[in-house]
KOLNU-885620 format. One record per residue (C-alpha): residue number from 1; x, y, z. Coordinates in Angstrom, 3 decimals. Layout:
REM KOLNU-885620
{k = NUM | X = X | Y = Y | Z = Z}
...
***
This chain:
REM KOLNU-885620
{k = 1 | X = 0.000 | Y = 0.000 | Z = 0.000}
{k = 2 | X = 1.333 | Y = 3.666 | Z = -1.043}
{k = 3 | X = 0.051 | Y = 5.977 | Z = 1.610}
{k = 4 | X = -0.805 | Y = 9.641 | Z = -0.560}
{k = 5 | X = -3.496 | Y = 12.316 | Z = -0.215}
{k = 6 | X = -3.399 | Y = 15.169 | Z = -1.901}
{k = 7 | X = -6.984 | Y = 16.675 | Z = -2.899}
{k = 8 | X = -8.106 | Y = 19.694 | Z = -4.937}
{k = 9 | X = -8.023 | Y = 22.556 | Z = -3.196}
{k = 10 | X = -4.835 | Y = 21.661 | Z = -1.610}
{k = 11 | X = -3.226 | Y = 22.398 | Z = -5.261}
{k = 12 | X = -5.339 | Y = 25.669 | Z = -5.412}
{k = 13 | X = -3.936 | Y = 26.686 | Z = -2.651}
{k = 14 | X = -0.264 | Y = 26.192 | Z = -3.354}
{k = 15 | X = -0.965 | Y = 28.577 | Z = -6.300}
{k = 16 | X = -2.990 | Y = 30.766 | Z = -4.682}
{k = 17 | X = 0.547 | Y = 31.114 | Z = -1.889}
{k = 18 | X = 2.847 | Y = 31.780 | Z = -4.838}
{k = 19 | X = 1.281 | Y = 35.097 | Z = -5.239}
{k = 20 | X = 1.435 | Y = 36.304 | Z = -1.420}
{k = 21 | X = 5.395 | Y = 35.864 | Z = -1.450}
{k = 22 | X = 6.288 | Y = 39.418 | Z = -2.617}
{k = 23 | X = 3.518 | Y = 40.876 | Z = 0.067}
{k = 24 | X = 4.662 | Y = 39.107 | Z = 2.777}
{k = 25 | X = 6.681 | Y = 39.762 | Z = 5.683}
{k = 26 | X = 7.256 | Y = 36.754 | Z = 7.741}
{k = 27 | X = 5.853 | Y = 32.790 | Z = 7.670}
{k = 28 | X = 4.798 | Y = 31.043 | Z = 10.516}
{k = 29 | X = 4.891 | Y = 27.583 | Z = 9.751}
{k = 30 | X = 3.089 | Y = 24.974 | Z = 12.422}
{k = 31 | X = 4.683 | Y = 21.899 | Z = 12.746}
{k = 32 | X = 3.785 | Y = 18.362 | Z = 14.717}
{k = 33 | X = 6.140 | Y = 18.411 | Z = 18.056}
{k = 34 | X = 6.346 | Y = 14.163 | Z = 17.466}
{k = 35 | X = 7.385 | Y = 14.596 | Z = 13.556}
{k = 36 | X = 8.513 | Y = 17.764 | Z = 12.965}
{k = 37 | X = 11.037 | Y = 17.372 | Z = 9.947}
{k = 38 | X = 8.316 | Y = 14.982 | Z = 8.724}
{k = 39 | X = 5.167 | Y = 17.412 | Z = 8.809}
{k = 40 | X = 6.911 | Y = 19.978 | Z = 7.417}
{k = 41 | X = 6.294 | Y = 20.536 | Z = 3.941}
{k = 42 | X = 9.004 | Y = 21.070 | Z = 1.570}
{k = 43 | X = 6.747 | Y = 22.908 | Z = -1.601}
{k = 44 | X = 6.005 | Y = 25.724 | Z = 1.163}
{k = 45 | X = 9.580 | Y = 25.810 | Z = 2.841}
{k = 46 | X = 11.160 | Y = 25.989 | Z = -1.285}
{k = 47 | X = 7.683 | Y = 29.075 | Z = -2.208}
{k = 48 | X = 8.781 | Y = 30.988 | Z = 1.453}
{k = 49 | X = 12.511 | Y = 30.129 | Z = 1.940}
{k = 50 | X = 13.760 | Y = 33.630 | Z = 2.004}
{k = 51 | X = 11.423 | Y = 34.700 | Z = 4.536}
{k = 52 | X = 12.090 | Y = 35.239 | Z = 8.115}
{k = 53 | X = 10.316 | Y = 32.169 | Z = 9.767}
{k = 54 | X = 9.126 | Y = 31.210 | Z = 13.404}
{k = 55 | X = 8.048 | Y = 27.642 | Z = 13.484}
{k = 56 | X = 5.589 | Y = 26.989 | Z = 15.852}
{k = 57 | X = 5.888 | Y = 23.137 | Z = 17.607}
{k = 58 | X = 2.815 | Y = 22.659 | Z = 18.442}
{k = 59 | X = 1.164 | Y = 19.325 | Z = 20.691}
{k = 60 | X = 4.617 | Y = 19.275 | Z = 22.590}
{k = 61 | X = 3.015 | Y = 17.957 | Z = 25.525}
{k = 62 | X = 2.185 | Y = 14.843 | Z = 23.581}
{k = 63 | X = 5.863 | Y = 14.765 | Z = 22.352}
{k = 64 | X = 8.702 | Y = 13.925 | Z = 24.321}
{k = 65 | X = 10.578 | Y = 16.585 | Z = 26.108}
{k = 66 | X = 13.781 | Y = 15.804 | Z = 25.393}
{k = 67 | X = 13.125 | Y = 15.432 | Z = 21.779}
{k = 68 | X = 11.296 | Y = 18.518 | Z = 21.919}
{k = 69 | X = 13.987 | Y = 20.296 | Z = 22.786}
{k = 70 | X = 16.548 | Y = 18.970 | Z = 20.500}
{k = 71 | X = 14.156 | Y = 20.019 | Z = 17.610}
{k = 72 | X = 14.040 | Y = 23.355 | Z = 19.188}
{k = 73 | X = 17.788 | Y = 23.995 | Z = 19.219}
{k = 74 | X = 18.123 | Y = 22.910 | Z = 15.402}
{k = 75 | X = 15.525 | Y = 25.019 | Z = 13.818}
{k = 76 | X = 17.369 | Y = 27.639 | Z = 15.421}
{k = 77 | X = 20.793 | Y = 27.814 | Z = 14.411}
{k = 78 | X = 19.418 | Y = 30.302 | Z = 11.660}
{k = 79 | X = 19.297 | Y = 33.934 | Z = 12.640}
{k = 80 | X = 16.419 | Y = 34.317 | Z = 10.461}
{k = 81 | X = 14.460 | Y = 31.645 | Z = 11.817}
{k = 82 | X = 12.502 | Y = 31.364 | Z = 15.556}
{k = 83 | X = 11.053 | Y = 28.092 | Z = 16.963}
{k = 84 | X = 8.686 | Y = 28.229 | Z = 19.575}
{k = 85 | X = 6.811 | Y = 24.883 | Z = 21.856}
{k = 86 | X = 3.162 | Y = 24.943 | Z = 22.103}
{k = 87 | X = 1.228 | Y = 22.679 | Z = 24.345}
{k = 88 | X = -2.684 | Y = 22.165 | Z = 23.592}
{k = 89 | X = -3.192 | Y = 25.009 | Z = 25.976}
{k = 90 | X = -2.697 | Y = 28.048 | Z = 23.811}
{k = 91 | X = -2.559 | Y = 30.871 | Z = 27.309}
{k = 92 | X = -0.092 | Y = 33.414 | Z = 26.517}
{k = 93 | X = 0.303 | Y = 32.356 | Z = 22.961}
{k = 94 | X = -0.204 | Y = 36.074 | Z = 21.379}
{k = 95 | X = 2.690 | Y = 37.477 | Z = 23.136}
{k = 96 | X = 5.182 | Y = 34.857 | Z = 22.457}
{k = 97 | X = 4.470 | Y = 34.601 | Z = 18.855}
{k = 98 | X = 4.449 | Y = 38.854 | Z = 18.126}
{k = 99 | X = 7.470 | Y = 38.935 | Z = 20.327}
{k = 100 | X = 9.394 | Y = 36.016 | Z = 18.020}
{k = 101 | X = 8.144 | Y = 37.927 | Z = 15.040}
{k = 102 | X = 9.063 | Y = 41.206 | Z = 15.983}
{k = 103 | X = 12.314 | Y = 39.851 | Z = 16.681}
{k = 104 | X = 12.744 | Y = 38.043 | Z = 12.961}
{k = 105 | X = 11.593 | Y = 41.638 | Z = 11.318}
{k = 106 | X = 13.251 | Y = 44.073 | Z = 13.123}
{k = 107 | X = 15.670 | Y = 44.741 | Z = 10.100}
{k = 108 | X = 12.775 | Y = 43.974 | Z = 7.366}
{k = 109 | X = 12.357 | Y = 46.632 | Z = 5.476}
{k = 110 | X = 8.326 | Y = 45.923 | Z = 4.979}
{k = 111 | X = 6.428 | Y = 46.093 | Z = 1.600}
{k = 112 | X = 3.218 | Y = 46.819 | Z = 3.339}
{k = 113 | X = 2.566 | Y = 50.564 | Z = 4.160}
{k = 114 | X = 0.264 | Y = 49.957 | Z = 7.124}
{k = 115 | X = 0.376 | Y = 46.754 | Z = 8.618}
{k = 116 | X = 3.439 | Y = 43.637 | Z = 8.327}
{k = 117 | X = 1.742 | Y = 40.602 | Z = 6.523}
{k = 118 | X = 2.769 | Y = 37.547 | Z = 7.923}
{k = 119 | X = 1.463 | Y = 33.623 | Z = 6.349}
{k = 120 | X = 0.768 | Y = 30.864 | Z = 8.684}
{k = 121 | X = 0.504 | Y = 27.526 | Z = 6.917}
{k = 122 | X = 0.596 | Y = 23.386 | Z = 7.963}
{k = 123 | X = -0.261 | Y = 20.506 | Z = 7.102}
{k = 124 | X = -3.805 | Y = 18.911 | Z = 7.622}
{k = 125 | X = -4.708 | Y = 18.355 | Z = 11.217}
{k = 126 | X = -1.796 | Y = 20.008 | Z = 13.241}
{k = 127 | X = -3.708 | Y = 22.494 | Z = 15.237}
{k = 128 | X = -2.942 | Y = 25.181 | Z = 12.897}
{k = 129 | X = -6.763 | Y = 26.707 | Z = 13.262}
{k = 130 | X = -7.239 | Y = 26.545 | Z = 17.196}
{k = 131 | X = -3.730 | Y = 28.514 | Z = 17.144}
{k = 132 | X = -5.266 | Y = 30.980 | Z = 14.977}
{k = 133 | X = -8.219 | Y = 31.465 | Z = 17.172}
{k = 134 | X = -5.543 | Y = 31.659 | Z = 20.218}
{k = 135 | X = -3.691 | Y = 34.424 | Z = 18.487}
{k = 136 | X = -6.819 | Y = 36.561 | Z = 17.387}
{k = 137 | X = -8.220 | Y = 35.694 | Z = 20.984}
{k = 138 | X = -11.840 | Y = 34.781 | Z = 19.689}
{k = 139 | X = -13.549 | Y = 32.055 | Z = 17.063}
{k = 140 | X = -12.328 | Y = 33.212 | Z = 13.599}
{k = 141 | X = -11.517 | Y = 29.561 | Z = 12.105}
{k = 142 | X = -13.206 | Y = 26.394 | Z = 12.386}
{k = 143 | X = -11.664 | Y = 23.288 | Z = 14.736}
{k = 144 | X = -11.806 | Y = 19.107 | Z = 14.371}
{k = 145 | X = -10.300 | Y = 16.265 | Z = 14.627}
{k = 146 | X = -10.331 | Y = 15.622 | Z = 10.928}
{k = 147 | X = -7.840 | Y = 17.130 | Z = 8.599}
{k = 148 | X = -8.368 | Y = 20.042 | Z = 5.928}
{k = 149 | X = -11.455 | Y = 21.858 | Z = 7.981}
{k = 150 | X = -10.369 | Y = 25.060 | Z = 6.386}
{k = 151 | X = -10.331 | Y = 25.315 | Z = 3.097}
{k = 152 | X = -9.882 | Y = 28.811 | Z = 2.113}
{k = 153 | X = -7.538 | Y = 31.510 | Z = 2.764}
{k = 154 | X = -8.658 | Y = 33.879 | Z = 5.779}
{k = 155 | X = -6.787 | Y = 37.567 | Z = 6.688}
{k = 156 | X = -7.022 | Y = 38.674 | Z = 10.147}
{k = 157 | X = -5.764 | Y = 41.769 | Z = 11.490}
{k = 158 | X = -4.018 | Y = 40.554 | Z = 15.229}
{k = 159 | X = -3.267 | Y = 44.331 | Z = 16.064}
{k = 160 | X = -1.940 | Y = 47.355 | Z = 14.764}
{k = 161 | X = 1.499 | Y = 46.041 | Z = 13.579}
{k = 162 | X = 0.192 | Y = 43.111 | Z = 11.835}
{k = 163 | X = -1.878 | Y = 41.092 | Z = 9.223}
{k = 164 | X = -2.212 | Y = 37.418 | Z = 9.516}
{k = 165 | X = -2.799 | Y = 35.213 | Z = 6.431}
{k = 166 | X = -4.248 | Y = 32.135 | Z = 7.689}
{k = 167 | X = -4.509 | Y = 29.152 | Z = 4.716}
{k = 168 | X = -5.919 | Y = 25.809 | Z = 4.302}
{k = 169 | X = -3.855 | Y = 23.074 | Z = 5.561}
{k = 170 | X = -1.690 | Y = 21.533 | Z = 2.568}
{k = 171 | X = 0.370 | Y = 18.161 | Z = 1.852}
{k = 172 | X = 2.452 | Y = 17.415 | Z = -1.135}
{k = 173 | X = 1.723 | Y = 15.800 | Z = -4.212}
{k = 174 | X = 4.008 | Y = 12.971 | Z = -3.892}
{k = 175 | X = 5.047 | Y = 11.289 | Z = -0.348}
{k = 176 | X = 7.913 | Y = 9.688 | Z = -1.557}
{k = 177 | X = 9.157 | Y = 8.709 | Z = 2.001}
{k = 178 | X = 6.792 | Y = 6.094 | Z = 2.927}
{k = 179 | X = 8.099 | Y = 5.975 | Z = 6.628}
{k = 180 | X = 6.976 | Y = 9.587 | Z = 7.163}
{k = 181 | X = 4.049 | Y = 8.922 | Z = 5.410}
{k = 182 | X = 3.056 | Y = 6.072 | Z = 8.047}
{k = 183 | X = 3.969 | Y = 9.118 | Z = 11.141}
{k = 184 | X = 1.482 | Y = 11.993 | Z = 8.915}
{k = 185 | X = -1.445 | Y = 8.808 | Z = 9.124}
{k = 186 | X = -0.352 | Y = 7.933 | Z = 12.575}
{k = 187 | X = -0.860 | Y = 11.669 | Z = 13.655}
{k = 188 | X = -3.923 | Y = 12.245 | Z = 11.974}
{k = 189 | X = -3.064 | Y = 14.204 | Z = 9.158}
{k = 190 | X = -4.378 | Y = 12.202 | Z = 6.233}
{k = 191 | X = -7.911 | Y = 11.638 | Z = 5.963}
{k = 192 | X = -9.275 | Y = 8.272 | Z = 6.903}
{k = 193 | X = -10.893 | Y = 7.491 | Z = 3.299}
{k = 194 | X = -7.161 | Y = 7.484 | Z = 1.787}
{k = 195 | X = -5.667 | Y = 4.559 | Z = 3.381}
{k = 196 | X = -6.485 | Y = 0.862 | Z = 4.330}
{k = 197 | X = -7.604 | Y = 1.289 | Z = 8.046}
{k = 198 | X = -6.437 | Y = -2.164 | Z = 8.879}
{k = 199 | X = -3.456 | Y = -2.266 | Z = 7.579}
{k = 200 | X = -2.465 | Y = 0.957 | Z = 8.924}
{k = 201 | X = -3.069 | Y = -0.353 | Z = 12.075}
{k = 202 | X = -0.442 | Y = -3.356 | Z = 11.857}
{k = 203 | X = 2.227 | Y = -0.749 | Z = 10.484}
{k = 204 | X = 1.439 | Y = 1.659 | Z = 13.333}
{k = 205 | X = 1.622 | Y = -1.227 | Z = 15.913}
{k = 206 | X = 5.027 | Y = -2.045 | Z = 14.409}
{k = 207 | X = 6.188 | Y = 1.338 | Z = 14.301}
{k = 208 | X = 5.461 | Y = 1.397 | Z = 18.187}
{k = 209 | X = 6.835 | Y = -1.414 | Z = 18.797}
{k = 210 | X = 10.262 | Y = -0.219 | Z = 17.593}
{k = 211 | X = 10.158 | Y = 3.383 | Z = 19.306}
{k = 212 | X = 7.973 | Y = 2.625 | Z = 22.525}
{k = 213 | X = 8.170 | Y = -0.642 | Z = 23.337}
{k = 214 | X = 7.517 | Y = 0.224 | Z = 27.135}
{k = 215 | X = 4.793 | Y = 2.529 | Z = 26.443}
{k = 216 | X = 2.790 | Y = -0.422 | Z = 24.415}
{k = 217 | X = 3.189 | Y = -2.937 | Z = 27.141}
{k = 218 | X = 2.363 | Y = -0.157 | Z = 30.065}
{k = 219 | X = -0.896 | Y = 0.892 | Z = 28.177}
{k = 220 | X = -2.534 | Y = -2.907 | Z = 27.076}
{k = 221 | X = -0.719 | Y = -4.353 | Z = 30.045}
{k = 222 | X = 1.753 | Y = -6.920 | Z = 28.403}
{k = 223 | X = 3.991 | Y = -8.781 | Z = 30.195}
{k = 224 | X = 6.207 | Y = -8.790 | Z = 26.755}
{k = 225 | X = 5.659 | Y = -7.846 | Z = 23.449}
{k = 226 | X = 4.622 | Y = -10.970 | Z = 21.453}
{k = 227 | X = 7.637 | Y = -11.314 | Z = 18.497}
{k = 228 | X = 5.751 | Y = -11.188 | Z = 15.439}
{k = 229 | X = 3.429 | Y = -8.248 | Z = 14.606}
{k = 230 | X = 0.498 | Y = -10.431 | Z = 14.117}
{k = 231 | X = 0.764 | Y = -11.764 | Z = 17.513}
{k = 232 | X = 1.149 | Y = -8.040 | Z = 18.575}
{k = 233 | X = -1.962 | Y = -6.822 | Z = 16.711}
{k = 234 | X = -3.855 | Y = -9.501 | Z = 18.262}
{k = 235 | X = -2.698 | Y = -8.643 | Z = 22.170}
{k = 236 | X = -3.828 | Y = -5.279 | Z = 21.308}
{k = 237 | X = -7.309 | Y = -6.446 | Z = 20.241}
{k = 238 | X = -7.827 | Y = -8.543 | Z = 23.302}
{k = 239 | X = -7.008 | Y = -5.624 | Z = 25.724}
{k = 240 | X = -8.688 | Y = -3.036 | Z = 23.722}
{k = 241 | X = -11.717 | Y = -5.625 | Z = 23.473}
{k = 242 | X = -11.485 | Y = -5.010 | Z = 19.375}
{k = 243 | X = -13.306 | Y = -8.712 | Z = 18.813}
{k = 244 | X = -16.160 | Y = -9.499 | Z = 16.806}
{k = 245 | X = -19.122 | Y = -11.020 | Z = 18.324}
{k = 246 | X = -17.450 | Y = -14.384 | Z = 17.005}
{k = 247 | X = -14.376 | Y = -13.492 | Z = 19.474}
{k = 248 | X = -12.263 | Y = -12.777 | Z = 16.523}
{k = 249 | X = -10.120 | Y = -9.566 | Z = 15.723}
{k = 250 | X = -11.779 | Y = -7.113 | Z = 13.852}
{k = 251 | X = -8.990 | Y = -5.567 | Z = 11.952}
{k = 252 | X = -10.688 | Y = -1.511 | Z = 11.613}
{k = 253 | X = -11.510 | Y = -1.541 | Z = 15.178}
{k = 254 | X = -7.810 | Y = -2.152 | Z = 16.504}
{k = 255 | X = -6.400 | Y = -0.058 | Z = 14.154}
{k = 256 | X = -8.590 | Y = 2.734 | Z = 15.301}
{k = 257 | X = -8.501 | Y = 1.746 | Z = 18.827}
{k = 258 | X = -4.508 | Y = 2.248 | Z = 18.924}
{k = 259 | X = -4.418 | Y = 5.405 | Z = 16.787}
{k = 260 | X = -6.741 | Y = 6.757 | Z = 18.910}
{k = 261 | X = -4.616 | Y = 5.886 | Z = 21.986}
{k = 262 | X = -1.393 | Y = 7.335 | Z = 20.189}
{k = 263 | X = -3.570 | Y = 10.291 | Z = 19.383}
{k = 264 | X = -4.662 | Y = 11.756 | Z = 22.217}
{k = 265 | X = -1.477 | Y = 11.060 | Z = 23.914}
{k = 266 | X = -2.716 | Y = 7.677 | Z = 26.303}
{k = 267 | X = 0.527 | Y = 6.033 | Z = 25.696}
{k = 268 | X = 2.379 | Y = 8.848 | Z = 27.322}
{k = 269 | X = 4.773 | Y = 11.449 | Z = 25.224}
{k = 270 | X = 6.222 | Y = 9.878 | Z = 22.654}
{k = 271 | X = 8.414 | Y = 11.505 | Z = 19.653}
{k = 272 | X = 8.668 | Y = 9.423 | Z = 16.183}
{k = 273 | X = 10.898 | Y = 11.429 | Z = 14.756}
{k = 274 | X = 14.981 | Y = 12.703 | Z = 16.107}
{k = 275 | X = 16.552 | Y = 15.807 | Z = 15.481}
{k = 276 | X = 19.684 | Y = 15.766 | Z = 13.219}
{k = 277 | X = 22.694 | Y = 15.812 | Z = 15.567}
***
């Protein structure tokens, strides 16, 4: 199975960014704290690459601290780039993120007569709308746990010193690195119609297994992790209760039952992804 999703509007959009790049400021670009490198994507980083950017971690209290950190220190080694950790409580978010922009601009001499223009993009599904909500401090774009809710491109004025450009979130045509492609599933990023649910969910258990072998036994109570990943999948169903009325495994059920569980961060904080030493 090659995992890809790349709908319509997500190649209208690309277009429709090309012609904001002379207009614009500053990029904030929202990345997943537990695949950073891997949810960033590389058609906006090539259309905004000579733009100051602040790159916003966000879910870092599902990620691992340590990791977290690491990432932290590596997107900044450029003066022109910030990167900030965001946990899924946005309080004081305003302040930290026109602080790191004002910062990245201070020797930009600005297009815009009035107010700085600055783009926030994603991908699908990485929290890039309740941010936008945090920063504006009311409801201005729509939330869910499904990817690509917003669809359009939306300007907001967060104060006197600057315009924000909020746009739909965006993959890439092609997801040539398979690997990362399992992580963008795993995190919710691709919509559930564009993959095989069950086999998903015996890549994702193997994945685990690999990087948090600890955290799978801890959470469906294993005394060890059975050796082969059908043996695994199947432990997982029993605990999870993921059985037909037959007793047998239903394949959808403990695939979503463990993506759910990665998800919403019941396995404890775990990172998929390392920062480049």
């Amino acid at each position: 199975m090659t995992i890809s999703w790349y709908p319509g509007h997500m190649h209208k959009a690309g277009k429709e960014l090309r012609k904001l790049v002379s207009s614009t400021d500053a990029v904030i670009e929202v990345l997943d704290a537990r695949i950073p490198a891997a949810s960033s994507n590389p058609i906006l980083r090539e259309i905004f690459k000579d733009k100051p950017t602040l790159r916003l971690m966000n879910k870092c209290d599902l990620a691992e601290a340590g990791s977290t950190a690491a990432w932290q220190a590596y997107f900044s080694k450029s003066e022109d780039t910030r990167s900030l950790a965001l946990s899924r409580d946005k309080q004081s978010l305003s302040n930290s993120v026109l602080d790191a922009l004002r910062i990245l601009t201070n020797n930009v001499r600005s297009a815009n007569t009035q107010r700085k223009q600055c783009v926030i993009f994603g991908i699908p599904n990485v929290g890039k709308s309740t941010i936008m909500n945090a920063l504006a401090g009311r409801k201005l774009a729509k939330t869910g746990n499904e990817p690509a809710v917003t669809k359009g491109q939306q300007r907001i004025k967060l104060n006197e010193a600057w315009t924000l450009i909020d746009t739909p979130g965006m993959l890439w045509p092609k997801l040539e690195d398979q690997e990362a492609a399992l992580w963008l599933t795993m995190t919710g990023s691709i919509r559930h119609s564009a993959f095989d649910a069950e086999e998903i969910g015996w890549l994702a258990a193997e994945c685990l297994r690999q990087v948090a072998p600890e955290s799978l036994k801890t959470r469906y109570k294993l005394e060890a992790l059975p050796v082969q990943t059908q043996q695994l999948v199947a432990a997982i169903a029993h605990a999870t209760g993921s059985l037909t009325k037959g007793g047998l495994i239903d394949g959808n059920k403990v695939a979503q039952a463990l993506l759910n569980d990665f998800r919403s961060g019941k396995m404890g904080p775990l990172s998929l992804e390392s920062a480049p030493t």
